[in-house]
Steps between C-alpha positions, in 0.01 A plus 500: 500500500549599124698813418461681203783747358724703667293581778301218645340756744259659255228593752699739678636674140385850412382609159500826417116685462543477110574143556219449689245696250650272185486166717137618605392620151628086406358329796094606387648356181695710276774426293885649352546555164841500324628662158804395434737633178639300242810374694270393800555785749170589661413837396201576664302374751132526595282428803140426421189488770251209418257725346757575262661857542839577495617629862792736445712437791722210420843552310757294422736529849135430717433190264885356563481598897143250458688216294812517725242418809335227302169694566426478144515211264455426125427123321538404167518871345217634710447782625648526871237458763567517909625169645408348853781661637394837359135460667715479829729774471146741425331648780132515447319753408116595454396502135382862470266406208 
């Protein structure tokens, strides 16, 4: 069996309900924007829903918490997009659309 980061037992970890909106708003295939300043520090950070609107209820401690659980993932200067582990760690939910 594989383990990935500190804690290999992922399926029993608890995100928070934010956590779980974000992750959800990523899994039907949004993205994270950064802005960072001129010395690299991120300055802002923005969740967007795959139709394209900004959802207003990520900041920058809720986009860490994500990173440090490897539920989120950026390549090559993308924007950061839910990993595998990520799609585990979300309950599902109906799609209220």
């Amino acid at each position: 069996m594989r383990h990935d980061g500190a804690n290999p037992d992922f399926k029993t970890m608890d995100i928070s309900r934010n956590e779980q909106r974000i992750l959800h708003l990523l899994a039907q295939g949004g993205r994270i924007e950064l802005t960072r300043s001129d010395n690299r520090k991120i300055e802002q950070v923005d969740c967007y829903t795959r139709d394209g609107w900004v959802y207003p209820g990520l900041d920058l401690t809720l986009f860490r918490k994500l990173k440090a659980k490897r539920a989120i993932r950026s390549r090559g200067g993308r924007p950061y997009q839910i990993t595998e582990r990520g799609l585990k760690l979300v309950r599902s939910q109906p799609d209220n659309k």
